[in-house]
BAFI-3210 file (N, C-alpha, C; in Angstrom, 3 decimals, decimal comma, padded with zeros to 6 digits):
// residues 133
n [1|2|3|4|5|6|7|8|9|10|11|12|13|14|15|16|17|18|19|20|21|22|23|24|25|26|27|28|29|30|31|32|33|34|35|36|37|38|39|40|41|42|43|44|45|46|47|48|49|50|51|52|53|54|55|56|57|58|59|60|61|62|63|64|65|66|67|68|69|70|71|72|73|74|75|76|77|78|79|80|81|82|83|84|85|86|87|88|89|90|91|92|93|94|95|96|97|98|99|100|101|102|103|104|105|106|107|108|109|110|111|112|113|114|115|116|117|118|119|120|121|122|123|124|125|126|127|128|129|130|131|132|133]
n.u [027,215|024,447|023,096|023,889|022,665|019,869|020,073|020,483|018,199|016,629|017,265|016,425|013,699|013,211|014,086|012,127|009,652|010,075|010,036|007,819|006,453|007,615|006,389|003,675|003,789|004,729|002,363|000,378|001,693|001,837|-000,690|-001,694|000,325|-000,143|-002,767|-002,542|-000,012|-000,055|-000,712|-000,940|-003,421|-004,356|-004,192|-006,742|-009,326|-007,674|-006,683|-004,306|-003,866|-002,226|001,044|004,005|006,867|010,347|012,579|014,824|014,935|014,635|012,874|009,517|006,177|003,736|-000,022|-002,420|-005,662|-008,089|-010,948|-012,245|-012,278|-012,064|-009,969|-007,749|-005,564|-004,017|-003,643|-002,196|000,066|001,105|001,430|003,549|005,783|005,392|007,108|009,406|009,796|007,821|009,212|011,136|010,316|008,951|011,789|012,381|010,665|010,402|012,120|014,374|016,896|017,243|015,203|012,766|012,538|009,972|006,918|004,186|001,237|-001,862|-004,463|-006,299|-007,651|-010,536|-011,887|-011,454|-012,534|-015,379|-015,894|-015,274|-017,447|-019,463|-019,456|-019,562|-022,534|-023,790|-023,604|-024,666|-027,440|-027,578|-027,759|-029,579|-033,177|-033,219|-030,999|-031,027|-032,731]
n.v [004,909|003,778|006,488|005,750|003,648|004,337|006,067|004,328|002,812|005,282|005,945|003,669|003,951|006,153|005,326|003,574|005,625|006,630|005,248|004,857|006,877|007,549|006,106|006,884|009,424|008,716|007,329|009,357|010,808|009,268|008,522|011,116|010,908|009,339|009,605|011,790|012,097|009,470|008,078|005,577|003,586|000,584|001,192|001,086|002,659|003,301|003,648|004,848|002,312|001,547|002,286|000,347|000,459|-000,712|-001,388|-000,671|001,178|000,785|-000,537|-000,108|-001,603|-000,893|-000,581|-001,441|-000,703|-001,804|-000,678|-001,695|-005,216|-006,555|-005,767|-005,502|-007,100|-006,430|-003,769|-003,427|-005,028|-002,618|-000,926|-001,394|-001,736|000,584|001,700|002,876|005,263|006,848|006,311|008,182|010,885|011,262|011,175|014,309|015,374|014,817|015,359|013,101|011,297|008,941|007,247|005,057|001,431|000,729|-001,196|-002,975|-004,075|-005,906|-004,771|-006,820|-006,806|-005,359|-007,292|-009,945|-009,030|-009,114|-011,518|-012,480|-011,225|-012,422|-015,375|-014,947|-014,344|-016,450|-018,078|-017,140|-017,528|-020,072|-020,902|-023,020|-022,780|-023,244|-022,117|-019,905|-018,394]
n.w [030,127|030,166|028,549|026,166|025,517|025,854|023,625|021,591|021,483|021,542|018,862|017,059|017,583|016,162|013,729|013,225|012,661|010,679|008,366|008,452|007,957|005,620|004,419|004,308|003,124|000,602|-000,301|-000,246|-002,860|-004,557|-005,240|-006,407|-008,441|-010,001|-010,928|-012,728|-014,224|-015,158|-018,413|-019,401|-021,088|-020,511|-017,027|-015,253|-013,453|-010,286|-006,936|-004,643|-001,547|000,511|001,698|002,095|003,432|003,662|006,398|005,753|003,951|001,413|-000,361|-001,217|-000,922|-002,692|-002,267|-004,231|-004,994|-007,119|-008,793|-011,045|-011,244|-012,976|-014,771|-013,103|-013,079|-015,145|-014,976|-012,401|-013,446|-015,571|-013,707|-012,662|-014,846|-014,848|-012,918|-012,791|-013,702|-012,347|-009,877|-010,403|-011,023|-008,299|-006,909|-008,212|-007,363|-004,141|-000,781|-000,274|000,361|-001,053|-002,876|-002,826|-004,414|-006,211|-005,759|-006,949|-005,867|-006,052|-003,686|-001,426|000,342|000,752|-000,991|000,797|003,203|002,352|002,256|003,986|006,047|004,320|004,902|008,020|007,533|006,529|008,531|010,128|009,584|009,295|012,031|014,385|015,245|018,326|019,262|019,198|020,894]
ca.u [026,835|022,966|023,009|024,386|021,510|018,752|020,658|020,216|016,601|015,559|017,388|015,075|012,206|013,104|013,703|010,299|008,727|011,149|009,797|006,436|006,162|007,812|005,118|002,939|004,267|004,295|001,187|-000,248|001,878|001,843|-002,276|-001,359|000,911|-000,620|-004,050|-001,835|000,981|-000,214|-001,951|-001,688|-004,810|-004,547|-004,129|-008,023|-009,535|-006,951|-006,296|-003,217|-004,398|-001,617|002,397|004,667|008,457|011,025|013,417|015,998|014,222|014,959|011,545|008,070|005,289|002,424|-001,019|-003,737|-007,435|-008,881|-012,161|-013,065|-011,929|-010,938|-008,841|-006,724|-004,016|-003,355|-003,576|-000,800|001,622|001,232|001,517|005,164|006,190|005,902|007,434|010,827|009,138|007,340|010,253|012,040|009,310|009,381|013,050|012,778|009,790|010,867|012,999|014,869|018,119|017,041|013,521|012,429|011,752|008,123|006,567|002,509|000,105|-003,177|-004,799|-007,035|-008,408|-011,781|-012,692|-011,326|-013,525|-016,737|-015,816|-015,768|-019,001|-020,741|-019,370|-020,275|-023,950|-024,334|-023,653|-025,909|-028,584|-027,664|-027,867|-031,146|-033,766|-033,387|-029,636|-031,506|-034,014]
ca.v [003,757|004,502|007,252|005,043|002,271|005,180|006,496|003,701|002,935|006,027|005,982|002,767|004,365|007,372|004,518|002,958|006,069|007,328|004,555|005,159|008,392|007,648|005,021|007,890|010,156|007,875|007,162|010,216|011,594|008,561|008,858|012,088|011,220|007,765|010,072|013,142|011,423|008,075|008,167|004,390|003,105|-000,251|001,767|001,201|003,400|002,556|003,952|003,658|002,192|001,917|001,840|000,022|000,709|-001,635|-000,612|000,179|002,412|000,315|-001,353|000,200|-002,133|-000,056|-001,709|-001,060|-000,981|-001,633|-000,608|-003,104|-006,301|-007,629|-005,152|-005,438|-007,912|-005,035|-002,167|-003,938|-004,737|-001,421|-000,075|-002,244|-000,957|002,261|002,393|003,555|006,872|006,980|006,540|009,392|011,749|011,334|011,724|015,284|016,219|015,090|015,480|012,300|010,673|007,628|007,274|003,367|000,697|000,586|-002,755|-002,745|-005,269|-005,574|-005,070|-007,940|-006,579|-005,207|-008,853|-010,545|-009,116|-009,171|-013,123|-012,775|-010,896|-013,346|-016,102|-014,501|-014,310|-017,869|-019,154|-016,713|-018,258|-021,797|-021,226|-023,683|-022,197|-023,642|-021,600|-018,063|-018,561]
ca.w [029,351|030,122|027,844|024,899|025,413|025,775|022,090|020,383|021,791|020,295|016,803|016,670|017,470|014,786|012,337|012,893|012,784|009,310|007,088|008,240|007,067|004,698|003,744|004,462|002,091|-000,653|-000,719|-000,883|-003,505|-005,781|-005,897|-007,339|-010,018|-011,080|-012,027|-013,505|-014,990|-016,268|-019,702|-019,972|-020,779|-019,307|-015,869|-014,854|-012,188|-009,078|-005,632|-003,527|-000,466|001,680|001,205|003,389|003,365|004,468|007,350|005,485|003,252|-000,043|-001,155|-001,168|-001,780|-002,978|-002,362|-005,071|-005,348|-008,401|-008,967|-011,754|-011,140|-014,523|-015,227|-012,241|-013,220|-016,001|-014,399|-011,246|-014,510|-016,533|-012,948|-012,304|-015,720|-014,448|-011,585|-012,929|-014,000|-010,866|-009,007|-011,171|-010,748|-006,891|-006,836|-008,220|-006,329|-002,592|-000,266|000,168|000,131|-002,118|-003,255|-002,830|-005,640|-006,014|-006,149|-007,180|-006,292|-005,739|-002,441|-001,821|001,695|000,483|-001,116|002,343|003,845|001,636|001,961|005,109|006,489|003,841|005,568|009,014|007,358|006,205|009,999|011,189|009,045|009,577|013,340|014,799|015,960|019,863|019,992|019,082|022,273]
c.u [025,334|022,618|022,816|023,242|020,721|019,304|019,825|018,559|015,707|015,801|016,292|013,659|011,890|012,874|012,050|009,139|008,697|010,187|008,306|005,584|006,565|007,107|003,787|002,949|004,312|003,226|000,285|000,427|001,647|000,328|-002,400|-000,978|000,293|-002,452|-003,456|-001,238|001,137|-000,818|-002,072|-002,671|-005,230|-004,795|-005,834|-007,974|-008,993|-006,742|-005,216|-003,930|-003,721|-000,066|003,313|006,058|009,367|012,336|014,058|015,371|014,209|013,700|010,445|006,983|003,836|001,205|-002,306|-004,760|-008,108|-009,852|-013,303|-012,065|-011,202|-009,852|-007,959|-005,065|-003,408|-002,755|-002,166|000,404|002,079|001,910|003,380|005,811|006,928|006,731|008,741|010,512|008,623|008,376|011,267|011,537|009,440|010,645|013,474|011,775|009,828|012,100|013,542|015,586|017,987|015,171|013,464|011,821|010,506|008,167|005,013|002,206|-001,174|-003,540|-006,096|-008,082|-009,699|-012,888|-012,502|-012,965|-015,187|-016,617|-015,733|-017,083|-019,899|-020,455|-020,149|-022,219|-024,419|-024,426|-024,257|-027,115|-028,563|-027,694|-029,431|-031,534|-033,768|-032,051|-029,955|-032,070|-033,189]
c.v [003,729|005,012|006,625|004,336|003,390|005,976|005,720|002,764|003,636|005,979|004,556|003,027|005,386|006,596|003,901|003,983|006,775|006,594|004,355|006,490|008,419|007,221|005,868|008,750|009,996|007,367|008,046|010,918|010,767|008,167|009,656|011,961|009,807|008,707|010,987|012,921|010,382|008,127|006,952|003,814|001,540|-000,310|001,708|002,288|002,893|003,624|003,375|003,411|001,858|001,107|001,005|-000,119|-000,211|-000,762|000,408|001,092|002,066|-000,043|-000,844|-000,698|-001,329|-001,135|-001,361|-001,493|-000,896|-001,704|-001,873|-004,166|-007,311|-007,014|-004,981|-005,981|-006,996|-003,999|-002,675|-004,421|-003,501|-000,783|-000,265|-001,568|000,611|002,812|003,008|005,030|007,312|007,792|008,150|010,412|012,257|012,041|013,531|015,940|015,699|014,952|014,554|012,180|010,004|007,701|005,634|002,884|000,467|-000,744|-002,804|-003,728|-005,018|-005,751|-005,446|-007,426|-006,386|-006,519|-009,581|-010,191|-008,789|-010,325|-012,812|-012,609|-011,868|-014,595|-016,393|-014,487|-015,307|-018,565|-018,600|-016,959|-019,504|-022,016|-021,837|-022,650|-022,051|-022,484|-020,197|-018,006|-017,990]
c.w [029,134|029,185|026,799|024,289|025,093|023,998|021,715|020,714|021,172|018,704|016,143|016,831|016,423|014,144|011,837|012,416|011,280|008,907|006,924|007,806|006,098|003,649|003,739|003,234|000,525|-001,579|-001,339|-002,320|-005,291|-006,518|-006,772|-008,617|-010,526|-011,775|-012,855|-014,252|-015,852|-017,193|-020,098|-019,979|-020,418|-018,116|-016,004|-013,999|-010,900|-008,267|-004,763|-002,309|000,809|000,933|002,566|002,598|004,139|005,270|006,731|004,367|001,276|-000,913|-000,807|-001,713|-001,644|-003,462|-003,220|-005,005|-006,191|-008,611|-010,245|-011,531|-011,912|-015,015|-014,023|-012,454|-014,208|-015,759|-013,183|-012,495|-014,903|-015,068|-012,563|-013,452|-015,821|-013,600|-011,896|-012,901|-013,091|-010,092|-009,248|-010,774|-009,460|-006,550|-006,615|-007,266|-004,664|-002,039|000,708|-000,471|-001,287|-001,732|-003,337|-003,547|-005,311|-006,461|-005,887|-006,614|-005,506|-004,058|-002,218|-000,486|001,620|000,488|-000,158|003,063|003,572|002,254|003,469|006,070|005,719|004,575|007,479|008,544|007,494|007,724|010,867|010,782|009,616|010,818|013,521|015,380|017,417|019,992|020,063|020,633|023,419]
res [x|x|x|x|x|x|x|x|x|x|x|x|x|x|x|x|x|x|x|x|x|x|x|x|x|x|x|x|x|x|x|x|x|x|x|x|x|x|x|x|x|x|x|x|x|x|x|x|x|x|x|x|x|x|x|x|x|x|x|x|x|x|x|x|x|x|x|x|x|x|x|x|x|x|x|x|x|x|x|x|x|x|x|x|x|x|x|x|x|x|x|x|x|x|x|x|x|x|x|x|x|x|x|x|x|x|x|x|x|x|x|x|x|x|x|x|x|x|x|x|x|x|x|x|x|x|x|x|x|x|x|x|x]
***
């Protein structure tokens, strides 16, 4: 009975480790084909910046970095648009079961944390003089 538990202990630890490679995998390949493959010119200058895969291996949300700013909300549609072709693409070039619906959006992390270190600045200004001492 031991055995059984220690089984299915690890097939959960494969799984966790499946969809992270798999989120791995994705990433890098879909940097690839979104500069090679896309000629839409809405598509700004973007970077994947990190994929995350859901357990079951069905949904990829791919997190973008858009270098200009105004053209982001464009470039994360044109990019949704695409994803069928994406997805197609993938299909023939790896070696998986099912290839997972892509889902774009922007990844906001960069500006977080601009907004944040400036925040961290302002309250290291506004500290009194007596609390520096």
């Amino acid at each position: 009975m031991g055995s059984k538990r220690s089984g299915r202990h690890n097939s959960n630890q494969r799984d966790f480790a499946r969809h992270d490679r798999v989120g791995g995998l994705l990433r890098r390949e879909l940097g690839v084909l979104i500069q090679r493959e896309l000629n839409d010119p809405e598509i700004g200058f973007v970077s994947v910046s990190d994929v995350e895969v859901s357990r079951d291996l069905g949904v990829a949300k791919v997190y973008i970095s858009v270098l200009e700013n105004d053209k982001a909300d464009a470039s994360i549609a044109a990019l949704n648009r695409s994803a069928g072709y994406l997805r197609s693409i993938l299909g023939q070039q790896l070696r998986l079961r099912t290839i997972p619906e892509l889902r774009f959006q922007q990844d906001t992390s960069i500006e977080t944390g601009e907004r944040m270190d400036a925040l961290l600045a302002s309250v290291r200004t506004a500290k009194p003089d007596s609390e520096e001492e």
